[in-house]
C-alpha positions in Angstrom: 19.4 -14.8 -11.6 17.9 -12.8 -8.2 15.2 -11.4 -10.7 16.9 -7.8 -10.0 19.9 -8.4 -11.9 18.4 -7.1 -15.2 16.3 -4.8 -16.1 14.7 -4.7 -19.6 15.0 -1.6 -21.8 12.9 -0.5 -25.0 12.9 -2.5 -27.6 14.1 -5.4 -26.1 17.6 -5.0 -25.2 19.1 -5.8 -21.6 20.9 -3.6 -19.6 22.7 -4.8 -16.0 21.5 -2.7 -13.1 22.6 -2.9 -9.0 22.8 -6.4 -7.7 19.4 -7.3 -5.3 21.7 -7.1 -2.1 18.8 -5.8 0.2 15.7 -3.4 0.7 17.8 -0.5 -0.3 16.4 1.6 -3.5 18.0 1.5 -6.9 17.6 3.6 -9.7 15.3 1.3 -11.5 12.3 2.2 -8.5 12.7 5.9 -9.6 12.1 5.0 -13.2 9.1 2.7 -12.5 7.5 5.3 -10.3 5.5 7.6 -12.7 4.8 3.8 -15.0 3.1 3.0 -11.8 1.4 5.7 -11.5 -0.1 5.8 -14.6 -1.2 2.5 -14.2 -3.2 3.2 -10.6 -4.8 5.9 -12.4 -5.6 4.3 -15.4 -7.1 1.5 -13.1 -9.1 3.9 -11.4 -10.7 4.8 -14.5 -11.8 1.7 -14.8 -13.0 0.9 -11.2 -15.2 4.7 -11.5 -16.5 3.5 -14.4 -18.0 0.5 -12.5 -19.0 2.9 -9.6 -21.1 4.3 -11.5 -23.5 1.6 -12.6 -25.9 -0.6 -10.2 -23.2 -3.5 -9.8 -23.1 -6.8 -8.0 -21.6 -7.9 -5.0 -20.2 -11.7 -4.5 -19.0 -13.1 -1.4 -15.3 -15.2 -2.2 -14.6 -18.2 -0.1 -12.8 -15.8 2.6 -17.0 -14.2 2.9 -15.0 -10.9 1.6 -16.6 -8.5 -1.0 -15.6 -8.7 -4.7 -17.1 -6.8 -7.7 -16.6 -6.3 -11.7 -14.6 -3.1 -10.2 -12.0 -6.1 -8.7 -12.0 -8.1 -11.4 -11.4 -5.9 -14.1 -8.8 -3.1 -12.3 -7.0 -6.5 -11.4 -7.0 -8.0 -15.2 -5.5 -4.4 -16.3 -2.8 -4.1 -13.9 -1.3 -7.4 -13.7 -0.3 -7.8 -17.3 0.8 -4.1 -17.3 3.8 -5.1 -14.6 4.3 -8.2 -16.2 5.2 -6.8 -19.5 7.1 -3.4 -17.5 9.0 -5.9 -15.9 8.7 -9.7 -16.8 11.4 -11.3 -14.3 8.9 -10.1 -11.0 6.4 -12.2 -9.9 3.1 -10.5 -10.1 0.9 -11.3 -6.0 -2.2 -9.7 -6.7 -4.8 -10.6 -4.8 -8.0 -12.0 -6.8 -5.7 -14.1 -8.4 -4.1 -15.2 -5.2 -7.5 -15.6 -3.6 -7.9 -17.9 -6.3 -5.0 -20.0 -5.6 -2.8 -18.6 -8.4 -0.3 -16.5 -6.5 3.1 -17.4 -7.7 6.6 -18.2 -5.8 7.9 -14.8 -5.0 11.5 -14.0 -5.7 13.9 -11.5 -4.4 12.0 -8.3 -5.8 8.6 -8.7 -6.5 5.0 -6.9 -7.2 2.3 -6.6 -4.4 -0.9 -5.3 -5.8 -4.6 -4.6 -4.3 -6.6 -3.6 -7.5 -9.5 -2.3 -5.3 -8.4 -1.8 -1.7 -11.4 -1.0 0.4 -14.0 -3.0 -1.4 -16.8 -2.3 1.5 -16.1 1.4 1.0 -16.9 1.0 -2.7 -20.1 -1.2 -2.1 -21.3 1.2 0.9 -20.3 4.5 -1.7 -18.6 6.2 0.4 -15.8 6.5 -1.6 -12.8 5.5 0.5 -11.5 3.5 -1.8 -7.9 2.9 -3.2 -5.8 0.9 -6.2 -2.4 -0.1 -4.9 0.6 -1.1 -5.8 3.6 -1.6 -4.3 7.5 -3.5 -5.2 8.8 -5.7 -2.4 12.5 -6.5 -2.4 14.4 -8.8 -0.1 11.1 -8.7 1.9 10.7 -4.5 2.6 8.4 -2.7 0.1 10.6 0.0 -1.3 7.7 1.6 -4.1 4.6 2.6 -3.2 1.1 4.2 -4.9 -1.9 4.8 -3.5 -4.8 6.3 -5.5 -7.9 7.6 -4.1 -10.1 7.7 -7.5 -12.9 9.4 -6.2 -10.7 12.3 -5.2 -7.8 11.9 -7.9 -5.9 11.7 -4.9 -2.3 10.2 -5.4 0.4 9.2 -2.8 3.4 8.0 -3.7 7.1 6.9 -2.5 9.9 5.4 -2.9 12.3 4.6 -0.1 15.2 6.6 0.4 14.1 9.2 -2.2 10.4 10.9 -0.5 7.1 10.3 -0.8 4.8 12.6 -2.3 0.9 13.9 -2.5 -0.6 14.7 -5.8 -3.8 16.2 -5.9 -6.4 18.4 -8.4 -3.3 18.7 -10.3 -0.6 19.6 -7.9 2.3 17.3 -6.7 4.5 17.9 -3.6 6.3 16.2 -1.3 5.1 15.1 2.3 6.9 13.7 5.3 5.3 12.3 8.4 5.8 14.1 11.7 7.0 13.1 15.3 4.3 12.5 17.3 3.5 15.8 19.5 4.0 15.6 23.4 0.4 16.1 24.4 -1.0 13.4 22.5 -1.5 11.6 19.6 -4.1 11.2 16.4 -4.9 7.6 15.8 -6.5 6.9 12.5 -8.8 3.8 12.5 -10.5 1.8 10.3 -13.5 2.4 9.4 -15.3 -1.0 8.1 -12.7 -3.2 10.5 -11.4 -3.6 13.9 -13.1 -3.5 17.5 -12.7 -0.2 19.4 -12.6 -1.3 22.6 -9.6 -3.3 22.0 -7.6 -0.6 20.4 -8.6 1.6 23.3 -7.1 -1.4 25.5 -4.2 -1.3 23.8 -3.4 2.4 23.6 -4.6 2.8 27.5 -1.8 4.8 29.1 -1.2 7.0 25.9 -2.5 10.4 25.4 -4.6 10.7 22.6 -6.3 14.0 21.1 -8.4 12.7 18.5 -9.5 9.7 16.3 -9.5 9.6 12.6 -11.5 6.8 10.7 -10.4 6.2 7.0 -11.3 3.2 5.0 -8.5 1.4 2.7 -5.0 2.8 2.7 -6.0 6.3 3.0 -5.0 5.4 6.8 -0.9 5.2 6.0 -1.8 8.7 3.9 -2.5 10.0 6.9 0.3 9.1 8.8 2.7 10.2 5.7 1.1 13.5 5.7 0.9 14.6 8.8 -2.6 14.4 9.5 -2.0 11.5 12.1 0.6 9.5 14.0 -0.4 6.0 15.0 -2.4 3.5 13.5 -3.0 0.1 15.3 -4.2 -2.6 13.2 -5.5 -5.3 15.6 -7.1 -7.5 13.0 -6.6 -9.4 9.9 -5.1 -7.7 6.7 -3.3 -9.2 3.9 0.1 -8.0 2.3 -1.6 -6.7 -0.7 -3.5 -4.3 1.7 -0.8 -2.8 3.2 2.1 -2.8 1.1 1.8 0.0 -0.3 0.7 2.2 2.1 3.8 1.1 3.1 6.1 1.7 1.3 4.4 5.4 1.2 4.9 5.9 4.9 8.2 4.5 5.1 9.3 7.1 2.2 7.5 9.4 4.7 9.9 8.8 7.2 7.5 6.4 9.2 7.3 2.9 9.7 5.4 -0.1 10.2 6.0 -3.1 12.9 4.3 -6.0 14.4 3.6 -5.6 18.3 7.1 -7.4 19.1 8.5 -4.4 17.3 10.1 -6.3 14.4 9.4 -4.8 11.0 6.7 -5.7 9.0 8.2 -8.2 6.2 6.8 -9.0 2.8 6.5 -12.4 0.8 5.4 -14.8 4.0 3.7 -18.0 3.2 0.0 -17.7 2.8 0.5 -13.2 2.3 -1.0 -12.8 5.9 0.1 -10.2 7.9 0.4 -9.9 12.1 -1.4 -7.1 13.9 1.2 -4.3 13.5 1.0 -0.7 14.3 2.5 2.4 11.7 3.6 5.3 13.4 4.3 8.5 12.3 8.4 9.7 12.4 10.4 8.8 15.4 11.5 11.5 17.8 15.2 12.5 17.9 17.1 11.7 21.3 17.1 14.6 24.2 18.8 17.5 23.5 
């Protein structure tokens, strides 16, 4: 069995659903979607709640940040997929900082229970939950929440992607970039400038965005930016995601060769890559 064969149904029963032939999105995506959802938020809850209180900060072996905040968004999420759907591994990445990542299959969960750690310690509150579902490789289901905000992006590939925020939901694509230059969104916490300058010498550029966590692939969905270069380390839990959420959006993600950015690699390490916003049409 792929792990995509089946799909469990309430109360236990089994139902078949479309073979995992590729990245391409099946009805069983659409009825995870608000699940997920849910789950981010609920996750959130939990990760304010910490926010709120004067908590620690350890260093783990890779001399990133973790807190409570981590920990317990992590131990709330990961047995909620398991139990929504118990044939997909479950990469999340305290556990797999731990060494406890397990094989990945065919279709598979990619989860960052608190993206953005230094923008939670520095308060800033730039700080997502996300959670994504790879298949053969390609993250086709994506969400992004912004707890600080109740700020919610969401996609699924092939269907939209869509903003929800103080109570209003609607859907958001990402634009061609416009002919007199473009908005870059940065990191905030990561990266050195002068080498993204470097890099983007030679294209026009009208104004620079810094975000922390995924809020940067919001961007792009949105409409609020076009490019952003990542020349430095990120793991697949980081981006996944975001994404999926862009890629819904009608952007995309590559490495610098200009290969798309794939999912499930040994070790979860990502290349540099660059998102961009849609691509433009040919001459008319």
């Amino acid at each position: 069995m792929t792990g995509c064969d089946e799909i469990p149904e309430q109360g236990g029963s089994r139902s078949r659903s479309p073979p995992c032939a590729g990245p391409a999105v099946s009805a069983i995506d659409q009825d995870l979607l608000p699940r997920v959802e849910a789950l981010a938020r609920a996750a959130g809850g939990l990760i304010l709640e910490v926010y709120a209180t004067d908590f620690a900060v350890q260093d783990k072996a890779d001399t990133s940040p973790v807190t409570l905040a981590d920990e317990r968004a992590e131990a709330l999420i990961t047995p909620a997929l398991e139990r929504l759907r118990p044939d997909w591994p479950v990469v999340a990445e305290e556990a797999a900082g731990r060494g406890q990542a397990p094989r990945v299959a065919s279709c598979f969960w990619l989860v960052d229970p608190l993206d953005g750690t230094r923008e939670f310690v520095a308060r800033n509150g730039e700080f997502t939950v996300n959670i994504a579902i790879v298949r053969q490789g390609q993250p086709v289901l994506g969400v992004v929440y912004l707890p600080v905000a109740d700020r919610l992006y969401a996609g699924v590939v092939g269907q939209g992607a869509w903003l929800e925020e103080r109570g209003r939901r609607q859907a958001i694509s990402a634009r061609v970039a416009p002919a007199a230059g473009v908005v870059v969104a940065c990191s905030r916490s990561h990266g050195d400038a002068a080498s993204l300058k470097a890099w983007l010498q030679g294209q026009p550029v009208t104004a620079w965005v810094p975000a922390g966590s995924s809020l940067k692939f919001g961007l792009l969905a949105q409409r609020q930016a076009d490019i952003y270069p990542r020349l430095g380390r990120t793991m697949e839990w980081d981006t996944a995601a975001g994404h999926a959420v862009l890629a819904a959006a009608g952007g995309s993600v590559c490495d610098l060769e200009g290969r798309a950015l794939r999912y499930g690699k040994p070790g979860f390490e990502n290349p540099f890559f660059v998102a961009r916003g849609a691509p433009a049409g040919p001459p008319g």
